[in-house]
BALUM-734953 format. One record per residue (C-alpha): chain; x negated, y negated, z. Coordinates in Angstrom, 1 decimal. Example, Ala and Ser with C-alpha at 12.3 -4.5 7.8 and 13.67 -1.06 7.14 Angstrom:
('A', (-12.3, 4.5, 7.8)) ('A', (-13.7, 1.1, 7.1)) 
end
This chain:
('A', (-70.3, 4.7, -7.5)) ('A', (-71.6, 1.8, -5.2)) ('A', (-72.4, -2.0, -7.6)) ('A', (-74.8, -3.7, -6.9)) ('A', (-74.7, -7.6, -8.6)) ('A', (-78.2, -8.7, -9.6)) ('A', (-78.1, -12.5, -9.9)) ('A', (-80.9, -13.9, -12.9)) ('A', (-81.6, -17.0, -14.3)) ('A', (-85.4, -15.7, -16.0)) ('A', (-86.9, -17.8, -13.5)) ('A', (-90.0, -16.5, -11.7)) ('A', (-87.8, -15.0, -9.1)) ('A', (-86.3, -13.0, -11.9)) ('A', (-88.7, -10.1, -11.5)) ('A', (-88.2, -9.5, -7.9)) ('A', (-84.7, -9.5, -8.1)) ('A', (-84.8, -6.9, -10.0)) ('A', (-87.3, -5.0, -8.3)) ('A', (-84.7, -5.2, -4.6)) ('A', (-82.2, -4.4, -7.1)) ('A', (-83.6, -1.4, -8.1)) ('A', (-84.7, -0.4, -4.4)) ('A', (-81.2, -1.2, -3.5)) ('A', (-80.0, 0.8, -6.2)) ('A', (-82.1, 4.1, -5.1)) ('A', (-81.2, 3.7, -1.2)) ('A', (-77.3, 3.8, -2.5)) ('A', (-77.3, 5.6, -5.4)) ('A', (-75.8, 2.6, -7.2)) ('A', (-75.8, 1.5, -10.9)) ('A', (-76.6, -2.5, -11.0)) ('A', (-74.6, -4.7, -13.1)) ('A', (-77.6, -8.2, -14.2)) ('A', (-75.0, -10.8, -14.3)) ('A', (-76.5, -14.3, -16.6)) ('A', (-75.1, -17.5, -16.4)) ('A', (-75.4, -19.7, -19.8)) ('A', (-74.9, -23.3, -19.0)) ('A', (-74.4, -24.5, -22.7)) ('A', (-71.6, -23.2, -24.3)) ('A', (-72.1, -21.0, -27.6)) ('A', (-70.3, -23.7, -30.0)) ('A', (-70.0, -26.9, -28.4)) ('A', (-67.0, -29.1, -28.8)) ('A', (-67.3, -32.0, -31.6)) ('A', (-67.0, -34.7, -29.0)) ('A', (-65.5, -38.5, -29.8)) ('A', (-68.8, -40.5, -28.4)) ('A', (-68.4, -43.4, -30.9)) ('A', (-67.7, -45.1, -27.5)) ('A', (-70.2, -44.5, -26.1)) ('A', (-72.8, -45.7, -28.6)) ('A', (-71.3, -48.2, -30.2)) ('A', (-68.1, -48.2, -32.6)) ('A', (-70.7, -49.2, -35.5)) ('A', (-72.9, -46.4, -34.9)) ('A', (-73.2, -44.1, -38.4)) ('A', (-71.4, -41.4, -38.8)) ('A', (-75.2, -39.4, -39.6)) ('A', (-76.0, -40.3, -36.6)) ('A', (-72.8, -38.9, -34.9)) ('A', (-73.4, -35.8, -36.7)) ('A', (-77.1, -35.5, -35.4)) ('A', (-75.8, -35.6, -31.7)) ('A', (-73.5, -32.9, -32.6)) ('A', (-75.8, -31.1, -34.2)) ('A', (-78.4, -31.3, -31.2)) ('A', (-75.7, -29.9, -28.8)) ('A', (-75.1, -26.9, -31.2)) ('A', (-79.0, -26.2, -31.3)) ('A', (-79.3, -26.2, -27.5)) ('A', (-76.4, -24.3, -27.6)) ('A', (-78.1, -21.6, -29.4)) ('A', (-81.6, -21.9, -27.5)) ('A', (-79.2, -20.8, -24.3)) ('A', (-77.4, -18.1, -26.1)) ('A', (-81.4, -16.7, -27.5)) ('A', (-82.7, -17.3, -23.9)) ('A', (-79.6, -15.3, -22.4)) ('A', (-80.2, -12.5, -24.6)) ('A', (-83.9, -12.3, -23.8)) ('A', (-83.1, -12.7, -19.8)) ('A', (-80.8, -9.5, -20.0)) ('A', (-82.9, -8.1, -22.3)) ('A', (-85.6, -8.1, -20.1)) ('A', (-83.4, -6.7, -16.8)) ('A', (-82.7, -3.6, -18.8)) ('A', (-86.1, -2.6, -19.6)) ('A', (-87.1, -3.6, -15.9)) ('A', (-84.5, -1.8, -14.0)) ('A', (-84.6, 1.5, -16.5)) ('A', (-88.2, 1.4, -16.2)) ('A', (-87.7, 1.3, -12.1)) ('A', (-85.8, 4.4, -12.1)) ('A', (-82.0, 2.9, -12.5)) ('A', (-79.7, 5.1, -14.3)) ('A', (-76.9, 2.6, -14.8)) ('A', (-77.6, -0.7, -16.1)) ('A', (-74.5, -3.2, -17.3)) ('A', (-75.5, -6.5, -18.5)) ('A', (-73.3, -9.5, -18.2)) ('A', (-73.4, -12.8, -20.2)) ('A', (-70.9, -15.6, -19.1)) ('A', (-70.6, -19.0, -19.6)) ('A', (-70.5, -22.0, -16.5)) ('A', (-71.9, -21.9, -13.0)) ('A', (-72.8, -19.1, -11.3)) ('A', (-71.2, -20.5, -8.2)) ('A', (-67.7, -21.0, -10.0)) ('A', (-68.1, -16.9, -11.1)) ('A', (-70.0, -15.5, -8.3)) ('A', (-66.1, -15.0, -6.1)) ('A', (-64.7, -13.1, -9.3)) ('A', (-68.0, -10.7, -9.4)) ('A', (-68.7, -10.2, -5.6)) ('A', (-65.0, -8.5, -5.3)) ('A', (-66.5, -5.6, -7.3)) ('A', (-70.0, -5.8, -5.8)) ('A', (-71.0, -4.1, -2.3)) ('A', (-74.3, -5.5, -2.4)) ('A', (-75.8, -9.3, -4.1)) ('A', (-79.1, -9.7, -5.0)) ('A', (-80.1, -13.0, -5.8)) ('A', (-83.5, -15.0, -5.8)) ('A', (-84.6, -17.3, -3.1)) ('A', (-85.4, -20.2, -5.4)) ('A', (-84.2, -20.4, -9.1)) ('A', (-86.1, -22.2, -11.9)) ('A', (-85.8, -25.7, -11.1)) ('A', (-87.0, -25.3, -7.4)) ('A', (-89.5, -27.7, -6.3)) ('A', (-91.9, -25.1, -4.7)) ('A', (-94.0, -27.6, -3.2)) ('A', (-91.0, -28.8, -0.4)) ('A', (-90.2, -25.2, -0.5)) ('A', (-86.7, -26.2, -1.1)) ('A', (-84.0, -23.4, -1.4)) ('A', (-82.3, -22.8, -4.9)) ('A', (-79.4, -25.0, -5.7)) ('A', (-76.5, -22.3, -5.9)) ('A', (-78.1, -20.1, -3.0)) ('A', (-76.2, -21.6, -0.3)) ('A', (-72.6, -21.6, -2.1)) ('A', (-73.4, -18.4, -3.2)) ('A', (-73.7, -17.4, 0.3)) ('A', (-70.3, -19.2, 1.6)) ('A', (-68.8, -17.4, -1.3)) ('A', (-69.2, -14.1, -0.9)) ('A', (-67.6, -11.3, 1.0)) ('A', (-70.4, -8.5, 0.2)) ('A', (-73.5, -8.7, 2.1)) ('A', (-76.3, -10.8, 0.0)) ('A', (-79.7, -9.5, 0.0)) ('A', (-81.9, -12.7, -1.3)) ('A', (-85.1, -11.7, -2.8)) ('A', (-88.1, -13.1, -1.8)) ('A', (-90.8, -14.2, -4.2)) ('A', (-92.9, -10.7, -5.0)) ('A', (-91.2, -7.2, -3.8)) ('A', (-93.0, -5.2, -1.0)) ('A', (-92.1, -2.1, 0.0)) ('A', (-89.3, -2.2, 2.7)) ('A', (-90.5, 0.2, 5.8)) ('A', (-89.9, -2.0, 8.9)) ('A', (-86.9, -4.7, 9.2)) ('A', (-86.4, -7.5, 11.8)) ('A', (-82.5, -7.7, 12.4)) ('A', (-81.7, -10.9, 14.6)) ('A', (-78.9, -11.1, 17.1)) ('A', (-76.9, -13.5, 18.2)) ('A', (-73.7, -11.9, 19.2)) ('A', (-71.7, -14.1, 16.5)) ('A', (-68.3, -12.2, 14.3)) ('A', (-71.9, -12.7, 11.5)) ('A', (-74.4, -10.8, 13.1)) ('A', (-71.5, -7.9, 14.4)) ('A', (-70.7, -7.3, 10.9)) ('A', (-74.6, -7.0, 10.0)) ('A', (-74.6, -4.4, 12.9)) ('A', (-71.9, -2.7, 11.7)) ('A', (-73.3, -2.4, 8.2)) ('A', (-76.8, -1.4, 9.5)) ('A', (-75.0, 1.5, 11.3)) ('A', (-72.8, 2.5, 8.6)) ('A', (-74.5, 2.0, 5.5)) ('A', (-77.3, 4.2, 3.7)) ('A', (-79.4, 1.4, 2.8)) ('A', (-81.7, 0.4, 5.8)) ('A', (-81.2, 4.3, 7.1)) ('A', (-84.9, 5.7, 8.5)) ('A', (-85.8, 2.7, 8.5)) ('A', (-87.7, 1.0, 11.8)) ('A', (-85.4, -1.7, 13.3)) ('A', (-86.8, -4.6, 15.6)) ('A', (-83.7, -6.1, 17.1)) ('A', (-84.6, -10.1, 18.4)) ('A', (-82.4, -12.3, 20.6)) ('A', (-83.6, -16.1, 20.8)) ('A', (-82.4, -19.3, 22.1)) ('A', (-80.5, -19.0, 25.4)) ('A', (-81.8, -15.9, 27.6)) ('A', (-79.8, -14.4, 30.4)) ('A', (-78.9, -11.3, 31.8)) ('A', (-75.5, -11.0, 29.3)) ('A', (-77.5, -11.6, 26.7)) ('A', (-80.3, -8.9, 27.6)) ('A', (-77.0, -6.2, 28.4)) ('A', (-75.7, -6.6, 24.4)) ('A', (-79.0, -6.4, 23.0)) ('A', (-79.7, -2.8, 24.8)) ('A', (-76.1, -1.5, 24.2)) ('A', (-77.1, -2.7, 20.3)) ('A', (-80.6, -1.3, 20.5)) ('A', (-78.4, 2.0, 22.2)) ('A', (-76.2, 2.2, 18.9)) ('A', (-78.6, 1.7, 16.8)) ('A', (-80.7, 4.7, 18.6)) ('A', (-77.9, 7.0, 18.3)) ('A', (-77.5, 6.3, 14.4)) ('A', (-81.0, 7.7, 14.0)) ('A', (-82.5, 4.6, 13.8)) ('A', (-86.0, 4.1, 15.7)) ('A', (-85.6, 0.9, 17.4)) ('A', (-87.6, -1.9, 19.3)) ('A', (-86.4, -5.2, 20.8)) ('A', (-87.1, -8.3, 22.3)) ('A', (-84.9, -11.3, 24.0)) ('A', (-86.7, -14.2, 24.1)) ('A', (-86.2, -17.8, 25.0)) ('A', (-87.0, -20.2, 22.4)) ('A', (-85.8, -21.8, 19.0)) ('A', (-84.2, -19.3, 17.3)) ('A', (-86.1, -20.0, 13.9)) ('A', (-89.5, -20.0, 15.5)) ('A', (-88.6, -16.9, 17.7)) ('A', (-87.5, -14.9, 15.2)) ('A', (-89.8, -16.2, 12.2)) ('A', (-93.1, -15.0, 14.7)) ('A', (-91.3, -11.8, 15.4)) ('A', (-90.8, -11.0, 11.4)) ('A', (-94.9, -11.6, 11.2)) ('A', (-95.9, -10.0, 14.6)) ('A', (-93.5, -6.7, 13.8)) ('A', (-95.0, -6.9, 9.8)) ('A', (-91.4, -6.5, 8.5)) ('A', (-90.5, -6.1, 5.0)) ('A', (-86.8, -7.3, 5.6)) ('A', (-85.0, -10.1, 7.6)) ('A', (-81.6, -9.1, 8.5)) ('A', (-79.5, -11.8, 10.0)) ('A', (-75.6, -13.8, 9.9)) ('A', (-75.0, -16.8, 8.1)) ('A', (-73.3, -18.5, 10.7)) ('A', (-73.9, -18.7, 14.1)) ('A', (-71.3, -19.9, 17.0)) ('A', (-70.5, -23.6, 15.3)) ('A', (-67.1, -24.5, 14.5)) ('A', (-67.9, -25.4, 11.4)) ('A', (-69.5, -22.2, 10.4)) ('A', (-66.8, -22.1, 7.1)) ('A', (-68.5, -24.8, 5.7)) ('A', (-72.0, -24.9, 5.9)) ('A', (-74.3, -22.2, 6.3)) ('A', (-76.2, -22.3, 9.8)) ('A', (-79.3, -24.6, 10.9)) ('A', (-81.3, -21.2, 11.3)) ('A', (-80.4, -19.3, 8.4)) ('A', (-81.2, -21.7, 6.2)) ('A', (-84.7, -22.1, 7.6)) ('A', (-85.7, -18.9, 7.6)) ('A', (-84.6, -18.2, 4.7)) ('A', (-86.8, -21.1, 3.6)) ('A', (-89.8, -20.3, 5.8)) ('A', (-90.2, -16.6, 6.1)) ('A', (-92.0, -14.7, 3.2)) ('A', (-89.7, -11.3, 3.4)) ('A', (-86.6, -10.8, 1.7)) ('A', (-83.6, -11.7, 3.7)) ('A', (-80.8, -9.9, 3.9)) ('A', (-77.1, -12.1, 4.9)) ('A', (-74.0, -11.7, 6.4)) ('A', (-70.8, -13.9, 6.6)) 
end
């Protein structure tokens, strides 16, 4: 049976995350495994900070410090517990048959490589809880979480629509031909309507791969529309996801740069920031 890896930290994203989850999980026929992060471990270390605050510091006061650590130790611990709690009832109340929670300790970035081995699909939100909405800044572990994995990630936006219509942008990079190749071969975007966009550089080479694309795309059922036009790629593509009223960005995380192993690409990362759908990532 297919896995699909539902990323939460409780944030307000948490709720949509499950929501794609649970789409995800009906398209595939998938059970979902809600994987938690705690970042405090359960019983904290007695740590030697006399150093620290002085070497005539009380031992009481020593003792309080420790004690403090233990507490929010267990206030993670309570709040993981609720989190997954909350997943369960979400996901078996959406119709998911098979729901496994996971609790772990650390960063999710220094985990996510174990779990995405298992995974064919990573859901996780756009912006976790300490995201400064206002500068629309992107979650802190979104990025590495992208680099990381293998699996396609599927990056929930902030409220779940229904997912009718998706834009899928091409750019002829090894990213975008192994989102092709998943939109042809995979159950979860099938009957779907496709709008396949080309930006930046226009030519006649470019216009040739986006009709033999469009032509595959055809022949796997799909109803298809495209477009190839010349322009930034993140405004070109971020007006066709509004003109088209998509539900779903599909796109590669890396374009042609060299340096593509390293740093997610100038585009993605804006859309991903700018546009309101979900996005849906390749690497």
């Amino acid at each position: 049976m297919p896995t699909i890896l539902s990323c939460t930290d409780g944030s307000i994203y948490a709720r949509s995350v499950y929501d794609h989850s649970a789409w995800a999980a009906g398209r595939l026929g998938a059970e979902v495994h809600v994987l938690h992060m705690v970042e405090h471990a359960e019983k904290p270390a007695r740590e030697d900070v006399s150093g620290t605050i002085g070497i005539d510091t009380s031992t009481e006061l020593l003792n309080e410090l420790v004690a403090l650590a233990e507490a929010q130790g267990r206030v993670a611990i309570a709040k993981a517990q609720a989190v997954l709690a909350d997943a369960q009832s979400h996901l078996t109340t959406a119709g998911v048959s098979k729901v496994v929670l996971v609790k772990r300790h650390g960063a999710l970035v220094d985990s996510i490589g174990e779990f995405d081995t298992t995974a064919d699909l990573v859901v996780i939100g756009k912006r976790g809880e300490h995201a400064d909405f206002a500068k629309l800044h992107l979650g802190s572990n979104l990025e590495r979480v992208i680099r990381t994995c293998r699996h396609p990630v599927l990056i929930a936006s902030r409220a779940f629509q229904p997912i009718e219509r998706f834009v899928l942008a091409y750019d002829g990079s090894p990213s975008v031909l192994k989102a092709v190749e998943f939109v042809l071969g995979n159950p979860l975007l099938k009957g779907l309507h496709c709008h396949l966009v080309r930006a930046g550089k226009v030519d006649d080479t470019a216009r040739y791969y986006v009709e033999e694309t469009a032509a595959k795309l055809r022949a796997a059922g799909y109803t298809v529309t495209s477009q190839a036009t010349p322009g930034p790629a993140d405004e070109v593509i971020g007006a066709a996801v509004k003109e088209q009223n998509a539900n779903l960005l599909v796109m590669g995380a890396y374009g042609h740069s060299r340096i593509r192993e390293f740093i997610v690409g100038s585009t993605t990362t804006a859309l991903i920031r700018t546009v309101s759908t979900p996005v849906l990532v390749f690497r």
